[in-house]
Every structure is written in C-alpha cells, then in structure tokens.
C-alpha positions as CSV (number, residue, x, y, z in Angstrom):
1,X,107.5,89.1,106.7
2,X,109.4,86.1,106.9
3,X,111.6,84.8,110.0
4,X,113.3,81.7,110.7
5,X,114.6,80.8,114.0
6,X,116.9,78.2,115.2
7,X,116.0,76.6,118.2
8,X,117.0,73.2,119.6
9,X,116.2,70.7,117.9
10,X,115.1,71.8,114.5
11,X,113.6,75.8,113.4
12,X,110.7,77.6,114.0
13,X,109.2,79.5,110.8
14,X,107.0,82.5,110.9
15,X,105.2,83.7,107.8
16,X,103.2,86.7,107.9
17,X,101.8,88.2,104.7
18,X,98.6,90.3,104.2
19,X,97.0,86.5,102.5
20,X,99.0,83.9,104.0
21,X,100.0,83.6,108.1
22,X,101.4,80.8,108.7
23,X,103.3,79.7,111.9
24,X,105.1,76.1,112.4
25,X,108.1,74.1,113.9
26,X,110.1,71.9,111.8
27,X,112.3,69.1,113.5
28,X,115.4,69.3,110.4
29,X,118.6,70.2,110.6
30,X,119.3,71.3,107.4
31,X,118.6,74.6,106.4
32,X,118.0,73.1,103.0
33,X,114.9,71.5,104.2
34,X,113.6,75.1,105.3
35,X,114.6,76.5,102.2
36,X,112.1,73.9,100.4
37,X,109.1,74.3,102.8
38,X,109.6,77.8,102.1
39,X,109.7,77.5,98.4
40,X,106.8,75.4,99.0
41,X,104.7,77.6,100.6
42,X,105.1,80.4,97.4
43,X,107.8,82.6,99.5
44,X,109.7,85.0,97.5
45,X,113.5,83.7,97.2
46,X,115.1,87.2,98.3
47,X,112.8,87.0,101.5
48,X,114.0,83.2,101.9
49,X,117.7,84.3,101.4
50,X,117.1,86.9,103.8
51,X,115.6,85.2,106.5
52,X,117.4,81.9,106.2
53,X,120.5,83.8,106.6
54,X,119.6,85.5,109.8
55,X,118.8,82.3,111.4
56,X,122.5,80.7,110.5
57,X,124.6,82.4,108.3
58,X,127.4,80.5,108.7
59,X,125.3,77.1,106.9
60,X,123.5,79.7,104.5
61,X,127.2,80.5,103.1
62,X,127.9,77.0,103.1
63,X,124.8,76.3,101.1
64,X,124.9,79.5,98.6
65,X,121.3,80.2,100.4
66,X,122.5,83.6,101.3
C-alpha cells in the first residue's frame, strides 16, 4: 500500500509493504520530487501513478504522472 497526501506545506508519504514500512514528510512542492523518493525507495510505478494521482490529480495530469 502506497498513499501520498497533501498537506500544507509539502506531502506526507505512507509505504506499507509486507518488507518495507516506511512513513515520512517531505517539505516539496512538486509532485515530481515525490515521484523520485518514490522511485527511490523501489515502489512499483503503477502504485506511484496511483497514489500520486489521488493526492493531486490535477498536477499528476499536468506532469503525465497519472
């Protein structure tokens, strides 16, 4: 499982796999960034796309992320 919420000032990231949990807040902007601490942290790309797109899907169109 894989969310990505957007909060304030930045997005809160939630990764919960059966090997991997992993929980953190990043101060960007860009929903680019989260798409590469994502990548980064060996997430598949149709759970990125999927989450990313729930958290702002109007900049996820905008950046072919969905």
């Amino acid at each position: 499982m894989v969310r990505v919420w957007r909060v304030p000032f930045g997005y809160l990231i939630l990764i919960w796999r059966a090997q991997q949990r992993w929980f953190a807040y990043r101060p960007v902007t860009d929903l680019r960034r989260v798409y590469e601490i994502l990548a980064r942290r060996g997430v598949p790309k149709n759970l990125t796309r999927e989450a990313l797109s729930r958290a702002n899907p109007a900049e996820a169109r905008a950046h072919h992320l969905d």
